[in-house]
TORKOL-4160 file (C-alpha; in steps of 0.2 Angstrom, whole numbers, padded with zeros to 4 digits, m for minus):
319
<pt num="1" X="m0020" Y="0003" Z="m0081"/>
<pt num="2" X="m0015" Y="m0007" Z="m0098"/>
<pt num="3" X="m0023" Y="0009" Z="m0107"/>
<pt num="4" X="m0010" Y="0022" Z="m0101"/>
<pt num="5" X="m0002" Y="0024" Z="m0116"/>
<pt num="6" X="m0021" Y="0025" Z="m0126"/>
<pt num="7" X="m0028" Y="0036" Z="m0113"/>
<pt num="8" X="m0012" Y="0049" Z="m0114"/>
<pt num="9" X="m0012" Y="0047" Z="m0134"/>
<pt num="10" X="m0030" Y="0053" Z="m0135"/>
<pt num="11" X="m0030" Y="0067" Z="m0123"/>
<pt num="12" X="m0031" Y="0083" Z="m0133"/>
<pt num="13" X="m0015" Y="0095" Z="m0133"/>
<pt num="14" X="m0015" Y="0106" Z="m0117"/>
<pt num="15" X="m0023" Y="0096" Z="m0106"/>
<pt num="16" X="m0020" Y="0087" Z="m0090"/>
<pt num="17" X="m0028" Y="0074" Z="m0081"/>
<pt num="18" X="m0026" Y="0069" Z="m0064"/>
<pt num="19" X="m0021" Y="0051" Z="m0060"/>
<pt num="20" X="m0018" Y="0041" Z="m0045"/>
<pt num="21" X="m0002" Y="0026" Z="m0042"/>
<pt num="22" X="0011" Y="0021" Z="m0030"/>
<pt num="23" X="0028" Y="0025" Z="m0029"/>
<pt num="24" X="0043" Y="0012" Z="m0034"/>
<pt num="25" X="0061" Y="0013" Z="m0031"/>
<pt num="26" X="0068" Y="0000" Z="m0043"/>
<pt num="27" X="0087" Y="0000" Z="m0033"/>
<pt num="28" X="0092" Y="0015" Z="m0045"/>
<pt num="29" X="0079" Y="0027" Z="m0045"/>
<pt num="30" X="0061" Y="0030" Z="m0041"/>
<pt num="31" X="0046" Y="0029" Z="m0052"/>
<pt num="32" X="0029" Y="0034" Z="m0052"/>
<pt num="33" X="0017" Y="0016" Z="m0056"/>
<pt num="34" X="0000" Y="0021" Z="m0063"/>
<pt num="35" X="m0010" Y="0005" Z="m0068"/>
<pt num="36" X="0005" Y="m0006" Z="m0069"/>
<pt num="37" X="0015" Y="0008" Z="m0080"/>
<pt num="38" X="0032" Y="0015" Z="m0074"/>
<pt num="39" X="0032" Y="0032" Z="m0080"/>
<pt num="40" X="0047" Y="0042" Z="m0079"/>
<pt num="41" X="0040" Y="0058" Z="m0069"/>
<pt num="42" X="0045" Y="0076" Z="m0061"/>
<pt num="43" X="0044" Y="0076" Z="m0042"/>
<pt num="44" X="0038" Y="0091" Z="m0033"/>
<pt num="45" X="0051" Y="0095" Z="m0023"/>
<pt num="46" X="0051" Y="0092" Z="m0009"/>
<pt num="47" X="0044" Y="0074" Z="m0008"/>
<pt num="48" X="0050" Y="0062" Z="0003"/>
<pt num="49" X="0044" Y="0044" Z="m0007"/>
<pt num="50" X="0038" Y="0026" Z="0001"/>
<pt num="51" X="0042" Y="0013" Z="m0009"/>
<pt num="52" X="0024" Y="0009" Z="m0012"/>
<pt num="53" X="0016" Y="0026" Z="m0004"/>
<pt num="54" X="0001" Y="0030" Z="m0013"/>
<pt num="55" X="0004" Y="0046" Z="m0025"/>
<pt num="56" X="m0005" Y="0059" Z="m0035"/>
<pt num="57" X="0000" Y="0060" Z="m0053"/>
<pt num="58" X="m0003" Y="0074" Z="m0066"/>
<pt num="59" X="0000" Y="0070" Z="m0083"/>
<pt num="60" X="0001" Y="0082" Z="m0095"/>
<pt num="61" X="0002" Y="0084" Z="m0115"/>
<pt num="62" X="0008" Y="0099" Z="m0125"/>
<pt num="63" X="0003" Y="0103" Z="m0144"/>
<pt num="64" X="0016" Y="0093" Z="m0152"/>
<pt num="65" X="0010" Y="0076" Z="m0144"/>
<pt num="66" X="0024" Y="0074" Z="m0130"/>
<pt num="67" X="0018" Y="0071" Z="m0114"/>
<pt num="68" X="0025" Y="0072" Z="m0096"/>
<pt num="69" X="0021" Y="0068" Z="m0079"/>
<pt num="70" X="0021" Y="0077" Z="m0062"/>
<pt num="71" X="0020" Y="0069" Z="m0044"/>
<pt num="72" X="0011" Y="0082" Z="m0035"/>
<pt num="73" X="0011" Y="0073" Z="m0019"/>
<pt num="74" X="0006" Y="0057" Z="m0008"/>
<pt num="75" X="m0010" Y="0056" Z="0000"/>
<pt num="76" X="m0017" Y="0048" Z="0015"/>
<pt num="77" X="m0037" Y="0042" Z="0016"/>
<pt num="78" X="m0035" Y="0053" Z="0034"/>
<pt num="79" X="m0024" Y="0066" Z="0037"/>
<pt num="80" X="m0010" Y="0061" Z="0049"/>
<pt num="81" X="m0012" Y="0066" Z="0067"/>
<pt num="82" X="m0003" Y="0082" Z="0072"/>
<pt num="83" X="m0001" Y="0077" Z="0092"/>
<pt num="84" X="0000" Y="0060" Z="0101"/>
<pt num="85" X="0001" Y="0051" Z="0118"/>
<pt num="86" X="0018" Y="0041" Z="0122"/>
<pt num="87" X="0013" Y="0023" Z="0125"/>
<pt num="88" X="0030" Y="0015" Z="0127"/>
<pt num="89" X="0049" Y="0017" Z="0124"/>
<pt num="90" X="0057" Y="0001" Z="0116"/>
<pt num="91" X="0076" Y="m0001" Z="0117"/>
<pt num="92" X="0083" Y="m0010" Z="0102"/>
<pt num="93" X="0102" Y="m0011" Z="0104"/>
<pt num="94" X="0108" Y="0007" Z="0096"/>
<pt num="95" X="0092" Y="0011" Z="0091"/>
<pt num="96" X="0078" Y="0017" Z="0103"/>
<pt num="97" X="0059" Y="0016" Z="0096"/>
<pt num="98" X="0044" Y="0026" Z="0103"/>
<pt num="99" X="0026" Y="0020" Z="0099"/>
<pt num="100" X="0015" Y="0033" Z="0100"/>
<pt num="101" X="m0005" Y="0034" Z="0099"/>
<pt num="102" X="m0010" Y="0047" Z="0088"/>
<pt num="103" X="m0026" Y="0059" Z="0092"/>
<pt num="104" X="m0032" Y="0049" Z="0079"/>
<pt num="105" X="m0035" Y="0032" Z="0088"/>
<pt num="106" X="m0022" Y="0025" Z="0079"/>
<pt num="107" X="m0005" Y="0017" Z="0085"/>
<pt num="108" X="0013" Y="0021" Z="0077"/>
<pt num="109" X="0030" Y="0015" Z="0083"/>
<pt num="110" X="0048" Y="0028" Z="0077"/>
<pt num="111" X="0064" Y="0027" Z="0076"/>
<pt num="112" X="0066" Y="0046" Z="0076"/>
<pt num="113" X="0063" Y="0058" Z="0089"/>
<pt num="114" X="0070" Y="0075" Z="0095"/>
<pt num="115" X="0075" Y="0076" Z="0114"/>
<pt num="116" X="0067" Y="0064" Z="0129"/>
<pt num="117" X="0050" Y="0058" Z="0135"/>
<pt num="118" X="0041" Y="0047" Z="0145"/>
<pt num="119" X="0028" Y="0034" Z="0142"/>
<pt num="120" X="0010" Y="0045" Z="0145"/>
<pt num="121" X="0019" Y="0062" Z="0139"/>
<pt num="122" X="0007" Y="0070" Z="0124"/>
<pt num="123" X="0020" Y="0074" Z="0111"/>
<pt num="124" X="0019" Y="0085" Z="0095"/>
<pt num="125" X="0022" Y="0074" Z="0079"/>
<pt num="126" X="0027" Y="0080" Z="0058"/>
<pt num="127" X="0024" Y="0067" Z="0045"/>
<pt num="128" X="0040" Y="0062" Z="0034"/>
<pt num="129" X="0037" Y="0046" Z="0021"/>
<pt num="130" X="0021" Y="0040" Z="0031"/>
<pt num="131" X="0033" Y="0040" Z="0045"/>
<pt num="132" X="0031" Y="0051" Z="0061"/>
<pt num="133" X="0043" Y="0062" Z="0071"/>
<pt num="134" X="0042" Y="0067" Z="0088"/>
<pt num="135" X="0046" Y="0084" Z="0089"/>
<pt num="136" X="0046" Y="0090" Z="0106"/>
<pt num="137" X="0033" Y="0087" Z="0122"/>
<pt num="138" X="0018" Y="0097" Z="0123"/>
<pt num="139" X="0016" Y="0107" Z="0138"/>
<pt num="140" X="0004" Y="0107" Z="0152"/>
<pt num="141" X="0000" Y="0121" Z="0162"/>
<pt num="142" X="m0011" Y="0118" Z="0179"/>
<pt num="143" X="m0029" Y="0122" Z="0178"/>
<pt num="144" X="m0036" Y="0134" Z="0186"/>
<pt num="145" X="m0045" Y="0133" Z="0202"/>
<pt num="146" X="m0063" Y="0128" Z="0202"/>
<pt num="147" X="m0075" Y="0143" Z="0203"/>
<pt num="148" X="m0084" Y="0146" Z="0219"/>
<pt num="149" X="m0098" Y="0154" Z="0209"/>
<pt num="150" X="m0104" Y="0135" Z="0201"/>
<pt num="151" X="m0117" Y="0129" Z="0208"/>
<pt num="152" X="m0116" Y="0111" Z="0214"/>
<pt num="153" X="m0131" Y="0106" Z="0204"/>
<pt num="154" X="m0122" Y="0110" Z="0188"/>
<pt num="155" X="m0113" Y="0094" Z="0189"/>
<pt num="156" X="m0130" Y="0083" Z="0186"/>
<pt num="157" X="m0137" Y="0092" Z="0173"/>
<pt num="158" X="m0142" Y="0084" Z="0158"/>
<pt num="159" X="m0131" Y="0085" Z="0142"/>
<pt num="160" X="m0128" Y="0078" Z="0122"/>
<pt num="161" X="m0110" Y="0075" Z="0112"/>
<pt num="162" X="m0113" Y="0074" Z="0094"/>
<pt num="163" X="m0101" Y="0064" Z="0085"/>
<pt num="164" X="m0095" Y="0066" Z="0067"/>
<pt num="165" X="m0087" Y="0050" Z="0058"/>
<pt num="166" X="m0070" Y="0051" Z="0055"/>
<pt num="167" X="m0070" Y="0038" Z="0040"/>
<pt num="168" X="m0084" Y="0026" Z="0031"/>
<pt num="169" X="m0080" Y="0013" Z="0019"/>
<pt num="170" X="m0085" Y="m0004" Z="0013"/>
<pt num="171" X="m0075" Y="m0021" Z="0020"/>
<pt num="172" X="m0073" Y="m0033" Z="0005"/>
<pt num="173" X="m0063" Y="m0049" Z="0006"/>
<pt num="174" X="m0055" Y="m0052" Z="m0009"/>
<pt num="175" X="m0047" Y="m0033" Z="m0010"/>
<pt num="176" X="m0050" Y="m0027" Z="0009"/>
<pt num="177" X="m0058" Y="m0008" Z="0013"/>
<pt num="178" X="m0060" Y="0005" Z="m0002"/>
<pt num="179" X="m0061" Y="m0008" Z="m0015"/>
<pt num="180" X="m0079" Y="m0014" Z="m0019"/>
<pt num="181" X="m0089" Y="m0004" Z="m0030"/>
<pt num="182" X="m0092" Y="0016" Z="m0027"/>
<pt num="183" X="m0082" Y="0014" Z="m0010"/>
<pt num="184" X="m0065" Y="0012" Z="m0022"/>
<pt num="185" X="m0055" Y="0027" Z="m0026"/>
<pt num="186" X="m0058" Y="0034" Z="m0009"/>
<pt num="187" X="m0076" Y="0037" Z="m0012"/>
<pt num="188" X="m0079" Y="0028" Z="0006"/>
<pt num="189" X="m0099" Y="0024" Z="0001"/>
<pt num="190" X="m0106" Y="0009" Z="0013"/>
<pt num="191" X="m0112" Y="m0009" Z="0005"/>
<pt num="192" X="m0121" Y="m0025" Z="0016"/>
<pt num="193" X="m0126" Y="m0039" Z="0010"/>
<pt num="194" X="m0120" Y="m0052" Z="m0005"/>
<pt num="195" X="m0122" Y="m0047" Z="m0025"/>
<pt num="196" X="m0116" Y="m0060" Z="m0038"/>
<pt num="197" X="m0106" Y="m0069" Z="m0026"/>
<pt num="198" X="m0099" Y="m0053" Z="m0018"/>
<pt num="199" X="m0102" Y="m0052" Z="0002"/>
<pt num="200" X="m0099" Y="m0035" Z="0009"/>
<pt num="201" X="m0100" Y="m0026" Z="0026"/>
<pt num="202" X="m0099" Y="m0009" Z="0028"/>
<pt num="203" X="m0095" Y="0002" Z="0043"/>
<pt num="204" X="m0094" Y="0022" Z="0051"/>
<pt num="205" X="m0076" Y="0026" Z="0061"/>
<pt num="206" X="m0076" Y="0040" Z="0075"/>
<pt num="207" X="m0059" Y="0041" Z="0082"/>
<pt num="208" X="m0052" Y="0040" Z="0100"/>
<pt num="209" X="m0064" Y="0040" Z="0112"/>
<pt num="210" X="m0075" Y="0054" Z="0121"/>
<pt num="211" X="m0070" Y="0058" Z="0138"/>
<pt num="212" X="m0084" Y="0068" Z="0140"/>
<pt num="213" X="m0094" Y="0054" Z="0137"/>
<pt num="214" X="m0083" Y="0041" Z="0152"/>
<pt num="215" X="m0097" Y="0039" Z="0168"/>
<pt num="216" X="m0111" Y="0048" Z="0159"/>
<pt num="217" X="m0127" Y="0038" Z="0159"/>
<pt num="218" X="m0135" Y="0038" Z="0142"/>
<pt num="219" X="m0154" Y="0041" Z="0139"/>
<pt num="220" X="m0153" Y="0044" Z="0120"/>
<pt num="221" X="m0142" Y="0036" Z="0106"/>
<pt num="222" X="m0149" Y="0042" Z="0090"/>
<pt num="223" X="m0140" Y="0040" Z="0072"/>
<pt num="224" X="m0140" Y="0047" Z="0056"/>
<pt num="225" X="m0142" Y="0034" Z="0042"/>
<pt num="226" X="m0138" Y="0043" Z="0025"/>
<pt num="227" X="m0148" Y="0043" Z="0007"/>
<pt num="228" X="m0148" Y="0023" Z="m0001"/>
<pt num="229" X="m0139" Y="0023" Z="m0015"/>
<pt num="230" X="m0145" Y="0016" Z="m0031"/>
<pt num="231" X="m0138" Y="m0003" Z="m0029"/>
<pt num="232" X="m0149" Y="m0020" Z="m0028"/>
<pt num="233" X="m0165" Y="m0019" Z="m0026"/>
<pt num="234" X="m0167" Y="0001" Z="m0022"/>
<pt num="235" X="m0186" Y="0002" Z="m0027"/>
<pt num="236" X="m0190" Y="m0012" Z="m0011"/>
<pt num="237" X="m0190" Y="m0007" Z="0009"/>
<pt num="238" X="m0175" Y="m0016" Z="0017"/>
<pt num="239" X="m0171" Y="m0021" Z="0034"/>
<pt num="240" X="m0155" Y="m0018" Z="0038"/>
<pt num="241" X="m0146" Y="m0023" Z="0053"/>
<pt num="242" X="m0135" Y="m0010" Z="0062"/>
<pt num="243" X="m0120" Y="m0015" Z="0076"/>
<pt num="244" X="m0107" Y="m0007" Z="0085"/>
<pt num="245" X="m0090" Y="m0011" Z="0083"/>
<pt num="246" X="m0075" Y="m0007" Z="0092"/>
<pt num="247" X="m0063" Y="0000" Z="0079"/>
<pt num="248" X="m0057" Y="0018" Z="0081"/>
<pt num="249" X="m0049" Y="0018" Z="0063"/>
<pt num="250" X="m0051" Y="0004" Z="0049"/>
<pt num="251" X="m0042" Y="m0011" Z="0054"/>
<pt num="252" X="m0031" Y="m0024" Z="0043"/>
<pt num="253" X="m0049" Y="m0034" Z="0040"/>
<pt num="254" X="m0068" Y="m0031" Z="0044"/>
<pt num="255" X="m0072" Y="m0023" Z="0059"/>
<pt num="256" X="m0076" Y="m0033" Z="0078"/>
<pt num="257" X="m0093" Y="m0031" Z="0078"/>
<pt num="258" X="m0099" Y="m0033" Z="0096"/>
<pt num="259" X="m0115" Y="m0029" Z="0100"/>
<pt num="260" X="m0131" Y="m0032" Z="0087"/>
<pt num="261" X="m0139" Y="m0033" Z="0079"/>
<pt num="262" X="m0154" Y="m0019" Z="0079"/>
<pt num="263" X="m0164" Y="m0020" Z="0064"/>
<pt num="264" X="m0174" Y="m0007" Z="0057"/>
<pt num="265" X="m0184" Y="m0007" Z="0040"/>
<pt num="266" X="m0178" Y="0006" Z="0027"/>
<pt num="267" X="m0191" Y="0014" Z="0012"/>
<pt num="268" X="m0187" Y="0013" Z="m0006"/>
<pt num="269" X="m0179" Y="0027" Z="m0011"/>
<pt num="270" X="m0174" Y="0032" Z="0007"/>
<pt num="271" X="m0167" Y="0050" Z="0008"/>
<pt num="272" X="m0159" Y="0048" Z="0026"/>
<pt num="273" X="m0165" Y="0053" Z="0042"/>
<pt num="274" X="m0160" Y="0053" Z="0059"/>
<pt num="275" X="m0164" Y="0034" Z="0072"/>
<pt num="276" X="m0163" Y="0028" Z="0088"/>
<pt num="277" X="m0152" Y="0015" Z="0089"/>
<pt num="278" X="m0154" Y="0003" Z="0108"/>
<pt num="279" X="m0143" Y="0009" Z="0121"/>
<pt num="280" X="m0136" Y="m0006" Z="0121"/>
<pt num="281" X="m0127" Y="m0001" Z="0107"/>
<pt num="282" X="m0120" Y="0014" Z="0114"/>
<pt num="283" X="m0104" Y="0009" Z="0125"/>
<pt num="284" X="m0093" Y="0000" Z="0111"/>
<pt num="285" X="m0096" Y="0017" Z="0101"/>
<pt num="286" X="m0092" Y="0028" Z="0116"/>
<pt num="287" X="m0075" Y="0018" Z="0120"/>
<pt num="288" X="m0069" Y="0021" Z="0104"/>
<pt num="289" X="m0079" Y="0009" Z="0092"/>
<pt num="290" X="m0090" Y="0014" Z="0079"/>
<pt num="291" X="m0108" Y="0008" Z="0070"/>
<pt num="292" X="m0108" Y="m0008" Z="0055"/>
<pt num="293" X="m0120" Y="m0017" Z="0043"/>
<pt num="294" X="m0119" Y="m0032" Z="0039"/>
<pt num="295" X="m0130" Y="m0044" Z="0033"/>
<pt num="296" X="m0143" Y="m0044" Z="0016"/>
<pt num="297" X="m0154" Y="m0039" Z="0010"/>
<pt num="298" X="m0138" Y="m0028" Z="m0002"/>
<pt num="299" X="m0139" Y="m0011" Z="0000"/>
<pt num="300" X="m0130" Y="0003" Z="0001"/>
<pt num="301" X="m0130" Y="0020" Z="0008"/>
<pt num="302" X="m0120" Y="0039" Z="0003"/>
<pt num="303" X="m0101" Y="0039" Z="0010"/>
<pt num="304" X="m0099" Y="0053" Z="0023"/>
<pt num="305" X="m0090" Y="0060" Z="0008"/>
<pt num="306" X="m0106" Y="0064" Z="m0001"/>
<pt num="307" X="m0116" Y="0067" Z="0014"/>
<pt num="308" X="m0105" Y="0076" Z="0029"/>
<pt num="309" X="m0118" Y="0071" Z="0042"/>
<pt num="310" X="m0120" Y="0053" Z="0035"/>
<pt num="311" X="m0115" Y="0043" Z="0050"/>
<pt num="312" X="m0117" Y="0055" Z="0063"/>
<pt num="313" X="m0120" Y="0052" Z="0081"/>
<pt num="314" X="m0131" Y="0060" Z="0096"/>
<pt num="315" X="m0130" Y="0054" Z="0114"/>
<pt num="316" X="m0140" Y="0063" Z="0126"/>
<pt num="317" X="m0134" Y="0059" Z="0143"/>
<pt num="318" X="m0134" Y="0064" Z="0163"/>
<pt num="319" X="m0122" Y="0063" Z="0176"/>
């Protein structure tokens, strides 16, 4: 942000704006980078910094032109999973490392860790820095024995899961998820297609997968595509092409789209609505995937963030 100094210049006395930058530790002491500008800042305390780690800055300026600056925080585009699964146990000379999948789908390895566990023990986890700590194993009481009042036919009745996504966002090459147009900033809006030598893919996320959903056989796989945003040519139908994808969370580049495409013709000026998407379609997202676009015609649909349901997924199924 070359304007830092402009923008807190012209802000009126009293005022405070809230910015967004990283934190840099230059050997001495830490700073907080906004657009490029080290600003000498107050941390809240307590706040436990990554060299790098996104922050949240308030800037504030009193009526006799001074101005100062508050880190408030770190944030995360997801919040950081509470409990995890232990997947393995690494010895490393003095230093023991534990790699734990989180309830969020996603995969961490630690250093630190209170007390023993085993590899397939669910654990509790607290966040320090971006890093996790195993805090103690969760326990597991036995279930209790299966009621002689349920009736055997219960078992094959028919059922639905509806699944809310977690994350959606825009892949763009040259600056990778969260960077292209209305998706940046965390806005998380979806983009397909190519626009003045921009090629875009976006994509929903769901999380780890449903065990409800392991055996079942589906019947029905419907989706809920959200409003089209105002981008390309949004007064001309569109036919965009939906896949699954096997990502639980946003990988390091686009998404592994797997089976697809389904295409389906969208009105100009499309408010959202509910589909049925192939069945086809249905056991990448039910392992733990999620749905894509890709392709043109450009277009671009509301982020879950502007529409809570945009994304969301019904299966109907029987045993």
């Amino acid at each position: 942000m070359p304007g830092m100094p402009n923008m807190m210049a012209a802000m009126a006395g009293g005022n405070t704006r809230r910015v967004y930058g990283t934190a840099y530790w230059d050997g001495s002491r830490w700073w907080a980078n906004v657009g490029g500008n080290n600003l000498d800042a107050r941390w809240l305390d307590p706040i436990q910094p990554l060299q790098g780690g996104k922050i949240i800055v308030d800037i504030s300026r009193d009526e006799y032109g001074g101005s100062t600056a508050l880190v408030i925080g770190g944030y995360t585009d997801q919040p950081r999973p509470s409990t995890g699964t232990v997947q393995q146990i690494i010895p490393a000379g003095v230093v023991t490392q534990i790699v734990v999948e989180g309830a969020d789908g996603v995969t961490y390895t630690t250093d630190r860790f209170i007390g023993s566990t085993s590899p397939g023990d669910p654990v509790y986890l607290t966040w320090d820095a971006a890093t996790p700590t195993v805090i103690g194993t969760i326990q597991q009481s036995a279930p209790p024995p299966p009621s002689a009042n349920i009736p055997e036919t219960a078992a094959t009745q028919p059922g639905s899961e509806t699944l809310i996504a977690t994350a959606s966002d825009t892949w763009w090459g040259p600056g990778g998820w969260g960077s292209y147009a209305t998706s940046r900033n965390g806005g998380e809006d979806v983009y397909s297609g190519t626009w003045s030598g921009s090629t875009v893919t976006g994509a929903w996320f769901y999380g780890a997968p449903r065990p409800v959903l392991q055996g079942k056989t589906i019947s029905r796989f419907q989706f809920r595509l959200p409003a089209r945003l105002r981008a390309g040519n949004y007064n001309s139908p569109a036919i965009i092409h939906i896949y699954a994808h096997t990502d639980s969370a946003r990988p390091g580049g686009d998404v592994n789209r797997v089976a697809g495409p389904f295409e389906i013709e969208i009105p100009a000026n499309f408010q959202g609505g509910d589909m049925d998407i192939p069945l086809d379609l249905a056991p990448p997202v039910i392992a733990g995937g999620g749905l894509s676009i890709a392709g043109n015609p450009y277009v671009a649909f509301a982020s879950r963030l502007k529409d809570p349901e945009s994304g969301r997924i019904k299966f109907d199924w029987s045993s």
